[in-house]
C-alpha positions as a Python dict, from the first residue, in 0.01 Angstrom:
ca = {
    (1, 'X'): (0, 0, 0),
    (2, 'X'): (-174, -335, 23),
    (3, 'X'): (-170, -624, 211),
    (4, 'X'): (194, -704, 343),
    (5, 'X'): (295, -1093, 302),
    (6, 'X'): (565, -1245, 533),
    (7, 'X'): (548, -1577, 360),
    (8, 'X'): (512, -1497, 13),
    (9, 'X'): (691, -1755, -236),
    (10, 'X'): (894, -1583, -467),
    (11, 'X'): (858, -1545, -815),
    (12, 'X'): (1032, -1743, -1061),
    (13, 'X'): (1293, -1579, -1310),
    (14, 'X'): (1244, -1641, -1682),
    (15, 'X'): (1532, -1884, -1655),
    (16, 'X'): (1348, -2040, -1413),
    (17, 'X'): (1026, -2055, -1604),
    (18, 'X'): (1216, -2261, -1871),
    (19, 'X'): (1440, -2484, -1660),
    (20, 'X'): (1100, -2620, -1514),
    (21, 'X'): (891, -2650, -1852),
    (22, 'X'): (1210, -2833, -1987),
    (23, 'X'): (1204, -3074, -1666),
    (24, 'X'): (844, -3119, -1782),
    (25, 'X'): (897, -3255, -2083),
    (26, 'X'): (1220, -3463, -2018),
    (27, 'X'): (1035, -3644, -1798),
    (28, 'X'): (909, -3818, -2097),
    (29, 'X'): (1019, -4118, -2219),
    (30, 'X'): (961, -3982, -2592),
    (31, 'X'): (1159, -3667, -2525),
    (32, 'X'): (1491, -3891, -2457),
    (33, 'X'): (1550, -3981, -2832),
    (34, 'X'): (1516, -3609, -2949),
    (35, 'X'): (1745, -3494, -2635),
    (36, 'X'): (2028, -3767, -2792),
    (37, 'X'): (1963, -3655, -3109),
    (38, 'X'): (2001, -3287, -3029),
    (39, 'X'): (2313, -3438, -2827),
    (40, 'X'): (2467, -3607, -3162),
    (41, 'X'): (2374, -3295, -3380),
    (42, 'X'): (2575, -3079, -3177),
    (43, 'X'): (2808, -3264, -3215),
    (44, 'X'): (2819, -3320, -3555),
    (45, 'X'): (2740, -2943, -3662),
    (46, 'X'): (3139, -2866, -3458),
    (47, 'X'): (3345, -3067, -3646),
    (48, 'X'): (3148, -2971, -3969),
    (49, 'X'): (3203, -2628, -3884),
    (50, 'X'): (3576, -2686, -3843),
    (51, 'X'): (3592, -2845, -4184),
    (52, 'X'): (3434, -2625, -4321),
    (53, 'X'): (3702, -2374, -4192),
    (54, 'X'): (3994, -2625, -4280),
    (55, 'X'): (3870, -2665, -4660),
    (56, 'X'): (3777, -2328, -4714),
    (57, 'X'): (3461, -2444, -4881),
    (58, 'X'): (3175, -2246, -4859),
    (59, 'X'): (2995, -2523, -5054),
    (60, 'X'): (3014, -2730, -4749),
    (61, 'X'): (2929, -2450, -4519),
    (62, 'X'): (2590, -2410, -4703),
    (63, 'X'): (2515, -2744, -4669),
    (64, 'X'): (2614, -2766, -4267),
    (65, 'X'): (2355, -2492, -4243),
    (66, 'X'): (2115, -2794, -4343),
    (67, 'X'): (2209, -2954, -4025),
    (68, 'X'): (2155, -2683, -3792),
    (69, 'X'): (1803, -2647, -3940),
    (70, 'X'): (1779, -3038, -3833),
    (71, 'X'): (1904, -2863, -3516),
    (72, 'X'): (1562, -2650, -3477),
    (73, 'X'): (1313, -2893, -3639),
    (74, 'X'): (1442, -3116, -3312),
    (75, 'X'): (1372, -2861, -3091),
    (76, 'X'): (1005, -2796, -3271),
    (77, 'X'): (968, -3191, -3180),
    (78, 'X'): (1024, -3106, -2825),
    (79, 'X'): (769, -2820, -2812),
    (80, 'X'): (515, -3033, -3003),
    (81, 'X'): (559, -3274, -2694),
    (82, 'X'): (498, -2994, -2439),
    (83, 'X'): (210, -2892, -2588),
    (84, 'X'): (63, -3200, -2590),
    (85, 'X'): (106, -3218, -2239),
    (86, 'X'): (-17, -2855, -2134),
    (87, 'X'): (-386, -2780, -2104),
    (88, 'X'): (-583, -2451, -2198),
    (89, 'X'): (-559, -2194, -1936),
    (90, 'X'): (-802, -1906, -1837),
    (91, 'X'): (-539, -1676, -2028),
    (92, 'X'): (-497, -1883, -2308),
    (93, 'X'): (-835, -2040, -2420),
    (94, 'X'): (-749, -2194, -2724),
    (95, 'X'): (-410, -2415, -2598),
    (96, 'X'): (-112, -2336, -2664),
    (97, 'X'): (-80, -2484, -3033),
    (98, 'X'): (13, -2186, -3186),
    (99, 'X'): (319, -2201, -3052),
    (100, 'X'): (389, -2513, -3310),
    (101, 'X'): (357, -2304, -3607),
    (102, 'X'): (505, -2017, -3453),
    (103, 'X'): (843, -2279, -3385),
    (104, 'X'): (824, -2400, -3773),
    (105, 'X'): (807, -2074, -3912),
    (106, 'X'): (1091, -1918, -3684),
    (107, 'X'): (1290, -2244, -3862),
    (108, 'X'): (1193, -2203, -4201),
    (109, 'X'): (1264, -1818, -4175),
    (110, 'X'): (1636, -1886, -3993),
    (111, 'X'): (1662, -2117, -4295),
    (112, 'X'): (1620, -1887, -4530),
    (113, 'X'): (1846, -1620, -4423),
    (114, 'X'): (2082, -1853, -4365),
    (115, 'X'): (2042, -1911, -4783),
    (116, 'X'): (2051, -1521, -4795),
    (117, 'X'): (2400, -1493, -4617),
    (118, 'X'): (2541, -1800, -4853),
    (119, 'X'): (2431, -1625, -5154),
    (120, 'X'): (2601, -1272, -5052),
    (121, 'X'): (2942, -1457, -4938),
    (122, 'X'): (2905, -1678, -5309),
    (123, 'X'): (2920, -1343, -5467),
    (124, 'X'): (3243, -1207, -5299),
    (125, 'X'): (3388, -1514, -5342),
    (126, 'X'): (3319, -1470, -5759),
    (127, 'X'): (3547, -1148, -5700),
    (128, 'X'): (3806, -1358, -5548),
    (129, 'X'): (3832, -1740, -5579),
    (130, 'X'): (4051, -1912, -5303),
    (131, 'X'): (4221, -2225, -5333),
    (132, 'X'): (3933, -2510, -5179),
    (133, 'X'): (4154, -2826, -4975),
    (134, 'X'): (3965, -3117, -5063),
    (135, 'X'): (4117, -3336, -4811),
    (136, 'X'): (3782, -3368, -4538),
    (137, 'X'): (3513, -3235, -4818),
    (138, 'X'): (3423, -3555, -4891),
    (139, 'X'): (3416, -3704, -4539),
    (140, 'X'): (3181, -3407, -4405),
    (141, 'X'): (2979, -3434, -4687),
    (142, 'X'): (2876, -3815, -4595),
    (143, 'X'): (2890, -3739, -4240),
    (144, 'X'): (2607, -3483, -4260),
    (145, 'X'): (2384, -3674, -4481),
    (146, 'X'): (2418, -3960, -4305),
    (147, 'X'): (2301, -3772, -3965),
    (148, 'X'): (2044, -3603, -4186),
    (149, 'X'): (1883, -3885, -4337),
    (150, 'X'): (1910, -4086, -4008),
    (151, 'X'): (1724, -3777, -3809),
    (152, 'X'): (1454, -3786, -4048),
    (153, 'X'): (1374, -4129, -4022),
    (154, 'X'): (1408, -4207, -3715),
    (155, 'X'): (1201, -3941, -3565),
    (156, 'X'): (874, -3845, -3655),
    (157, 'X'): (812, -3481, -3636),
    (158, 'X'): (424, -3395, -3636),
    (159, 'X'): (473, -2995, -3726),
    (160, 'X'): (679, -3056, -4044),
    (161, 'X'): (535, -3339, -4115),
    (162, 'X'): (245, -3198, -4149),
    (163, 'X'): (326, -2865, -4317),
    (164, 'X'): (535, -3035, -4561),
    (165, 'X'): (230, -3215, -4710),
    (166, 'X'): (-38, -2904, -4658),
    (167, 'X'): (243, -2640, -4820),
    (168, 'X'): (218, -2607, -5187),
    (169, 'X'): (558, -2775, -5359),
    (170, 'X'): (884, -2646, -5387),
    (171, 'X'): (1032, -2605, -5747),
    (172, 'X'): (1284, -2885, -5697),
    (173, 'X'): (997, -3113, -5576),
    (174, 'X'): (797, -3030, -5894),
    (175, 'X'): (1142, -3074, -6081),
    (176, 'X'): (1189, -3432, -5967),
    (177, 'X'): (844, -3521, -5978),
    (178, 'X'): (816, -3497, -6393),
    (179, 'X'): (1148, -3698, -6380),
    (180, 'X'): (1012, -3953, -6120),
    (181, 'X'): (711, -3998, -6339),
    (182, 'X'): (964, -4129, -6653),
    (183, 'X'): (1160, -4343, -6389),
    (184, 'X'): (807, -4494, -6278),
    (185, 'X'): (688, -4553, -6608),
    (186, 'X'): (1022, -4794, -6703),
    (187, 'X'): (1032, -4909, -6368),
    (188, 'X'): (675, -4944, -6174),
    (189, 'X'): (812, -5061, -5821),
    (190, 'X'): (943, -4723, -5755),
    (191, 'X'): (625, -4519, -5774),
    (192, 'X'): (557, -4542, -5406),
    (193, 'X'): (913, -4366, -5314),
    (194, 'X'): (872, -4104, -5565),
    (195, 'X'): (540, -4059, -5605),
    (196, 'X'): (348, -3845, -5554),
    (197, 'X'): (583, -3658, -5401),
    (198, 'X'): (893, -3675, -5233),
    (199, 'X'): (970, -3525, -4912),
    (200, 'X'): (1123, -3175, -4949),
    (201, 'X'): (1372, -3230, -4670),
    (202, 'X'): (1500, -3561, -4798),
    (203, 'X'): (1540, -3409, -5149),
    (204, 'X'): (1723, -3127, -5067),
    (205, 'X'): (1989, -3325, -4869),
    (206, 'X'): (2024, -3595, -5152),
    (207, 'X'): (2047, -3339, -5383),
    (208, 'X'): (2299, -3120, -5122),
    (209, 'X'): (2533, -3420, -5095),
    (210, 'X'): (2489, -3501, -5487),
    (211, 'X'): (2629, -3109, -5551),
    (212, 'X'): (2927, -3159, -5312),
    (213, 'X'): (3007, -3504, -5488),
    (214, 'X'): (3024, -3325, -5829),
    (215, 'X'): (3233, -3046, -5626),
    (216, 'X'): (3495, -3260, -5519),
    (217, 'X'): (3542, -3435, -5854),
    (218, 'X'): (3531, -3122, -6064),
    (219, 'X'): (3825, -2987, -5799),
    (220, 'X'): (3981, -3290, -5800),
    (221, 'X'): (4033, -3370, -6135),
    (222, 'X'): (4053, -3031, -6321),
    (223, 'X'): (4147, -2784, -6000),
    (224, 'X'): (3860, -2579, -6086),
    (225, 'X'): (3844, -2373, -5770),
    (226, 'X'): (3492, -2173, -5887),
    (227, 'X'): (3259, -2504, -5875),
    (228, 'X'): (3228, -2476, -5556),
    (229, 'X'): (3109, -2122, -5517),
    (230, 'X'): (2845, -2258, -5782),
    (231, 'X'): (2775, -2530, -5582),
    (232, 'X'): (2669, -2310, -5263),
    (233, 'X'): (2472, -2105, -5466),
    (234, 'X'): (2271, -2401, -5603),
    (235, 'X'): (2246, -2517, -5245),
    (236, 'X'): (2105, -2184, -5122),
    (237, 'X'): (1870, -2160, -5378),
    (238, 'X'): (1740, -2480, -5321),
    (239, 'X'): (1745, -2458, -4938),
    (240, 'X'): (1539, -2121, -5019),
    (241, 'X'): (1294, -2310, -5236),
    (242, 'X'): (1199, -2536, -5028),
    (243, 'X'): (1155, -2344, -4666),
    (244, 'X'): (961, -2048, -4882),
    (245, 'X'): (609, -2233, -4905),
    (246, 'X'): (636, -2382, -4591),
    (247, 'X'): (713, -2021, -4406),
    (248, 'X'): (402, -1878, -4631),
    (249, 'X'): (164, -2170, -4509),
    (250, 'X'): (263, -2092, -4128),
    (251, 'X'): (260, -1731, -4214),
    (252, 'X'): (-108, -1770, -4262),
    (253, 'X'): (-223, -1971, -3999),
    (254, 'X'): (-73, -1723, -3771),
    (255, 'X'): (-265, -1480, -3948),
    (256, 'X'): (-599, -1636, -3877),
    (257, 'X'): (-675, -1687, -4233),
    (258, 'X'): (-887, -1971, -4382),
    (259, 'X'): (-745, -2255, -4500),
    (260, 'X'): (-823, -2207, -4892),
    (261, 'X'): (-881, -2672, -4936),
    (262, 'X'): (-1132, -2621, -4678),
    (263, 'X'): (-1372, -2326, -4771),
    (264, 'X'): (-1593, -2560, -5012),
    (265, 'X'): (-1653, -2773, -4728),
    (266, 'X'): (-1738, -2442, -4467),
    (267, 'X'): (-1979, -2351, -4719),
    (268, 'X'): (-2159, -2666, -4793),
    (269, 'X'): (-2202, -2693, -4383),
    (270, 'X'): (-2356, -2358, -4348),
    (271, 'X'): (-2588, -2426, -4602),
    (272, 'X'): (-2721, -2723, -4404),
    (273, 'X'): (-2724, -2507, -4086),
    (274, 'X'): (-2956, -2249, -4270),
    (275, 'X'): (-3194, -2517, -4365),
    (276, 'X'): (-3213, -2695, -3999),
    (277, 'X'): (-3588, -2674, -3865),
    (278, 'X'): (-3622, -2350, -3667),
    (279, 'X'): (-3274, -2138, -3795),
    (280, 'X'): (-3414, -1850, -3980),
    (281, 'X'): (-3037, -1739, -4056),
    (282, 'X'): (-2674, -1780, -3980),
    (283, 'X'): (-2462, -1489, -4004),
    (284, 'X'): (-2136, -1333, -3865),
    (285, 'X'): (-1932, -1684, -3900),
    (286, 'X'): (-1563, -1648, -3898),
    (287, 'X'): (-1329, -1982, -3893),
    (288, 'X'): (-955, -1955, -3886),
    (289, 'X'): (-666, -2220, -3847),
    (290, 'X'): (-586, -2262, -3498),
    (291, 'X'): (-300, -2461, -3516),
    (292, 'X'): (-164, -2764, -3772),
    (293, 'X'): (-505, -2994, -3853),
    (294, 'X'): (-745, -2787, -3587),
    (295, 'X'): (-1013, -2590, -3703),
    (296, 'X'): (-1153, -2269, -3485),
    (297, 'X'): (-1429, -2041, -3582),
    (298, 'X'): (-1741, -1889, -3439),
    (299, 'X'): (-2087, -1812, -3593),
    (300, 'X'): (-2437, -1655, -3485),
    (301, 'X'): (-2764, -1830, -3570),
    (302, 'X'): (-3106, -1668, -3570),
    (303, 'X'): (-3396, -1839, -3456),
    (304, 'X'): (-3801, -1814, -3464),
    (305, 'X'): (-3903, -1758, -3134),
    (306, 'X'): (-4117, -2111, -3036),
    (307, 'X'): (-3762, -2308, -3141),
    (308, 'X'): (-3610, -2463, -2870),
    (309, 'X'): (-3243, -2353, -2827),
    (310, 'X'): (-3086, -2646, -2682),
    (311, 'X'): (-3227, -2855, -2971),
    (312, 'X'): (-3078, -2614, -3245),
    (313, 'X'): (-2736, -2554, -3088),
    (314, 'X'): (-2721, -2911, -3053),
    (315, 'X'): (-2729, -2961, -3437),
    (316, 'X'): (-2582, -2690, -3511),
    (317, 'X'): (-2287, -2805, -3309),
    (318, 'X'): (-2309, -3179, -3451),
    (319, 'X'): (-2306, -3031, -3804),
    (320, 'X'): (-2025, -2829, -3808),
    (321, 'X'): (-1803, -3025, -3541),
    (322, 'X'): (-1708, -3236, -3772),
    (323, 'X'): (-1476, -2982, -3973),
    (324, 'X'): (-1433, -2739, -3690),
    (325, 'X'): (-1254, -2857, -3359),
    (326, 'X'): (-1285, -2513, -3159),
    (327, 'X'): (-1663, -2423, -3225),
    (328, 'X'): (-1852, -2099, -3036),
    (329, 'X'): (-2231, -2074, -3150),
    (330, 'X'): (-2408, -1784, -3029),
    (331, 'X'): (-2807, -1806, -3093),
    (332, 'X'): (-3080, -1527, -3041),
    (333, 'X'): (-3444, -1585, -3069),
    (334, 'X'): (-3607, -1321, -3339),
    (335, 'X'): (-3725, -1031, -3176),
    (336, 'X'): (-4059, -890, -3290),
    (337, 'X'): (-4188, -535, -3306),
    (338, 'X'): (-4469, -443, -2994),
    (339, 'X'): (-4678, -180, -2965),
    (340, 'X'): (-4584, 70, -2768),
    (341, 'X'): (-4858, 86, -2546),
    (342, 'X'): (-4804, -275, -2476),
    (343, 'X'): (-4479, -329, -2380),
    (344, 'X'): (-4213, -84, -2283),
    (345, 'X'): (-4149, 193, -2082),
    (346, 'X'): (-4392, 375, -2236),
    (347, 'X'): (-4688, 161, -2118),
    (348, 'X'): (-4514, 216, -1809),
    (349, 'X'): (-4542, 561, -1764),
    (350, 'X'): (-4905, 556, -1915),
    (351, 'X'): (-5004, 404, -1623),
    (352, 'X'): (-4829, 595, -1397),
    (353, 'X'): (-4978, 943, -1515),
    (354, 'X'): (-5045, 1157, -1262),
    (355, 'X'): (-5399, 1358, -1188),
    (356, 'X'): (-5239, 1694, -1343),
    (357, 'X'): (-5082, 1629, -1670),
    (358, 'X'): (-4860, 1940, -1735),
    (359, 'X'): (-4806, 2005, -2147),
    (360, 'X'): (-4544, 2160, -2246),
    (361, 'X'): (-4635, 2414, -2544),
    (362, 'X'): (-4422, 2655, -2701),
    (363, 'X'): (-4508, 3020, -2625),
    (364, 'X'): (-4692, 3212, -2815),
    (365, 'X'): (-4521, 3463, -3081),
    (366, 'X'): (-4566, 3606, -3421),
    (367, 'X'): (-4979, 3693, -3280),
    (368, 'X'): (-4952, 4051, -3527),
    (369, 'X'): (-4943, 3798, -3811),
    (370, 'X'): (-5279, 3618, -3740),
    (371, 'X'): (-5617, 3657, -3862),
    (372, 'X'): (-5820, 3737, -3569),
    (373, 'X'): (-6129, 3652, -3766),
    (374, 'X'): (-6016, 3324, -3907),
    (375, 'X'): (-5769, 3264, -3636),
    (376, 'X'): (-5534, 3161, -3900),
    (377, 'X'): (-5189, 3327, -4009),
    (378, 'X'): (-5147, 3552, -4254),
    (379, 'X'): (-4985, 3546, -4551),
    (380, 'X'): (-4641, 3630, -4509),
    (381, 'X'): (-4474, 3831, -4763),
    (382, 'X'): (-4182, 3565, -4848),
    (383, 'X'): (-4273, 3228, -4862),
    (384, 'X'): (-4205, 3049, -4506),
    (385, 'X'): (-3915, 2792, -4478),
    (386, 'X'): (-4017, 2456, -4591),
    (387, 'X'): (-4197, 2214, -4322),
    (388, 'X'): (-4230, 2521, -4094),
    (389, 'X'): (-4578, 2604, -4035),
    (390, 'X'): (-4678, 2902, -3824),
    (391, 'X'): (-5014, 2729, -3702),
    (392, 'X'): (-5223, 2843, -3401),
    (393, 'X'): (-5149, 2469, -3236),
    (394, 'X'): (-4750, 2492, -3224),
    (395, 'X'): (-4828, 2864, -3074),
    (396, 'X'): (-5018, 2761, -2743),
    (397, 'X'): (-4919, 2810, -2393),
    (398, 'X'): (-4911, 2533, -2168),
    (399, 'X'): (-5134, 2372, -2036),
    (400, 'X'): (-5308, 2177, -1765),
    (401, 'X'): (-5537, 1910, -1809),
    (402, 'X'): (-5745, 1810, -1487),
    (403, 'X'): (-5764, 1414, -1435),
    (404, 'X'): (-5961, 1364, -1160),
    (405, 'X'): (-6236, 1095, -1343),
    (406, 'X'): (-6186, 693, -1278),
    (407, 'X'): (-6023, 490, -1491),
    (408, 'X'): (-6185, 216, -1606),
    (409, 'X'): (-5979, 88, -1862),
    (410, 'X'): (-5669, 76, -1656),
    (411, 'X'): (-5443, 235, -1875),
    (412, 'X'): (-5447, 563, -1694),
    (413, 'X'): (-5719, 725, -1988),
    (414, 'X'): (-6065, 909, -1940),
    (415, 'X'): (-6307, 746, -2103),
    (416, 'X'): (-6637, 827, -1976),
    (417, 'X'): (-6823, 1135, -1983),
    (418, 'X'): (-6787, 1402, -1777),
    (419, 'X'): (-7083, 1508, -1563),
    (420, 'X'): (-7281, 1828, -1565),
    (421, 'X'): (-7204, 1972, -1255),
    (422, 'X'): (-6848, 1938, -1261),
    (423, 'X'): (-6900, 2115, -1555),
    (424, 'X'): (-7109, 2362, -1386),
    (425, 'X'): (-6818, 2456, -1116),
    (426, 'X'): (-6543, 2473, -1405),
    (427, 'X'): (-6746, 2737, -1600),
    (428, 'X'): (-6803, 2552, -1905),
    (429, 'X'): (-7178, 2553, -1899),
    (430, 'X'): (-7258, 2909, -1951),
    (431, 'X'): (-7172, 3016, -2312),
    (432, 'X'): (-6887, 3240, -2348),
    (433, 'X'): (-6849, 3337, -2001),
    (434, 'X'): (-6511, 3394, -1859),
    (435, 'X'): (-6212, 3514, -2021),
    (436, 'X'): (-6017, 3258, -1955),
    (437, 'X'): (-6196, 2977, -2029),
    (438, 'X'): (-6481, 2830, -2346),
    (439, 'X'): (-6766, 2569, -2375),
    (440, 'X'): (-6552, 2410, -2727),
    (441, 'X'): (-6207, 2301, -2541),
    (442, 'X'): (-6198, 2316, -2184),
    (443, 'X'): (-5887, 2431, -2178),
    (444, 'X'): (-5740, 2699, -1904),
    (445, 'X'): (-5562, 3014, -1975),
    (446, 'X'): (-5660, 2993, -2338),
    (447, 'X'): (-5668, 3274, -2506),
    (448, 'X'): (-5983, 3418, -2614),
    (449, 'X'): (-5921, 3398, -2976),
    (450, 'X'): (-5900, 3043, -3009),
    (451, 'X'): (-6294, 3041, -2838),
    (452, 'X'): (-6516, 3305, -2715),
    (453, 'X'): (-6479, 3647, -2650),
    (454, 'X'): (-6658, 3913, -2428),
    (455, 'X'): (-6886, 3931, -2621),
    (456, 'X'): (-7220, 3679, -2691),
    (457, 'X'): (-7194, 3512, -3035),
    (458, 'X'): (-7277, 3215, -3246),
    (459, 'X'): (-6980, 3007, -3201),
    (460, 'X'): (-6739, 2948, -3486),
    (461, 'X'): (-6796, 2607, -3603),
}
């Protein structure tokens, strides 16, 4: 059952959890702007929402969506502050950055469906036009890229910021960079606002607003209802454009992958690692994209075995630190080959050997097939199986070998002679006496073929 505790605090709820985490991080002074913004947009995205409902324009509802993205990228803002102020726990090692590109690609994602839903209600609406009340399309339109722009600018939002220069560009970005180029080229000054390239959030609600404008004029003028389905569809698609890249880039580094700019410069470092005084090779490295600008990866270096370790993983560490935040090095000395005899558990039980040494031989069988002049089998009438040999050797009984000489050598070996008497008592100096035992091995309970037999004879050679 366990230990029973009177006193113990109770756990926190998941509600709980949050409510304290978001206590955390409103008790920063930076937090307060992005809570007022989040305040304002709120506000903002409800009466949008209720023009959009009063106009009937689904032009303007695609391009509201654009502020309730503005609505998560806030909220991103707020968890890049809280992980900032967390540390890395025993359960989470690496921080908690992740959860940065885990928030931006949630966003991008919502975006993008949001583009998907626009797109299916554009092509009902091509069915059956309604009539499109122009009276507040105008006003919402300014409304929300005023708040847009003004969020943008006036808050600086690490995650996207980041991912919308490391993505690859959107088609509308590549679009208005070939026409920036011809505006720069009459007029110089502008090159630094459109070039090299504009930011994709900016361009999509100048070019959002500029759709709507064109909208309300075409409606306006001419009463031509189907614009504005063609508007939200130009919208969506360019909403879609421009979250697509930025969803694959944090689709990746959730992935683990490597970042593709940086692989030249991986590779040029572990080249200088391999030629470091005493690294004989580096092997097993892996380095992955921890979170947005921070490098993880671990690698295993070899060694000779007279290099000093601390020396080597300190270089090793000061050469690749410089790309790679989150480093783990793991070095081995090389490991050489020794004799058995040496080193080992088998010099170990050499000398431990024991005065009776007990060798286990496989009985004897097939004897009807041997020679007993020779003492060597006979030819079999089919050819035996190959690497099976039916020799005398792998036919013996066991045997026991006596051990009961010094050991000078202190591995547990005989290695001088043994005297005359001894073998005098073990009936080895009489020639072919004994049926058990010969003057050529020494060896007890052998059979008689292998030395003498009763009989007195000129040994076999």
């Amino acid at each position: 059952m366990g230990t029973i505790h009177f006193f113990r605090k109770p756990q926190r709820s998941f509600f709980g959890k949050l409510l304290q985490e978001f206590t955390l991080v409103a008790a920063d002074r930076r937090s307060w702007k992005i809570l007022l913004f989040g305040a304002i947009n709120l506000i903002c995205t409800g009466f949008l929402l209720m023009w959009c409902s009063s106009t009937n324009s689904i032009a303007l509802t695609a391009y509201t969506y654009l502020t309730i993205f503005d609505l998560f990228s806030l909220m991103t803002c707020l968890i890049s502050y809280w992980v900032m102020m967390r540390k890395p726990s025993p359960v989470y090692s690496f921080g908690f950055e992740r959860l940065e590109v885990l928030a931006v690609f949630a966003s991008t994602v919502l975006a993008q469906l949001g583009a998907l839903f626009i797109l299916k209600e554009s092509a009902e609406r091509f069915l059956e036009q309604p009539e499109i009340h122009t009276g507040r399309l105008l006003v919402g339109t300014f409304v929300a890229l005023s708040f847009n722009l003004f969020t943008r600018l006036s808050i600086r939002n690490k995650p996207f910021a980041y991912v919308s220069e490391a993505a690859s560009t959107s088609w509308l970005q590549e679009h208005v960079a070939d026409l920036s180029r011809s505006l720069c080229g009459i007029i110089p000054g502008l090159s630094s606002i459109f070039l090299p390239r504009m930011n994709p959030f900016v361009l999509i609600d100048l070019a959002g607003a500029f759709a709507l404008c064109i909208t309300y004029m075409l409606i306006e003028i001419n009463n031509y209802f189907a614009v504005d389905t063609a508007s939200a569809i130009a919208i969506a698609l360019m909403t879609f454009g421009t979250m697509y890249p930025m969803s694959v880039y944090s689709g990746k580094v959730l992935l683990q992958t490597t970042p593709p700019h940086v692989i030249g410069q991986l590779d040029k470092l572990i080249r200088e690692v391999s030629t470091l005084d005493g690294v004989l090779e580096v092997r097993n490295e892996h380095f992955w994209t921890l979170g947005f600008g921070s490098l993880a990866g671990s690698v295993h270096v070899r060694i000779r075995r007279d290099a000093n370790e601390q020396m080597v993983l300190a270089h090793v560490t000061n050469r690749l630190y410089t790309l790679v935040s989150t480093l783990t090095v793991q070095i081995f000395k090389d490991d050489w080959i020794r004799p058995a005899l040496l080193s080992g558990p088998v010099a170990a039980s050499v000398l431990n050997f024991s005065d009776h040494h007990v060798i286990p031989v496989p009985p004897l069988k097939g004897t009807d097939d041997l020679n007993p002049i020779t003492s060597t089998p006979a030819k079999l009438s089919s050819p035996p199986p190959e690497f099976s040999f039916n020799t005398p050797g792998k036919n013996m009984s066991p045997v026991i070998l006596l051990n009961t000489q010094t050991r000078p050598y202190g591995l547990g070996l005989n290695h001088g002679h043994t005297p005359y008497s001894s073998m005098l008592n073990q009936g080895l100096g009489v020639l072919g006496t004994g049926a058990t035992q010969g003057f050529r091995t020494g060896f007890t309970n052998m059979p008689s073929r292998y030395a003498t037999n009763d009989r007195i004879g000129q040994p076999r050679p």
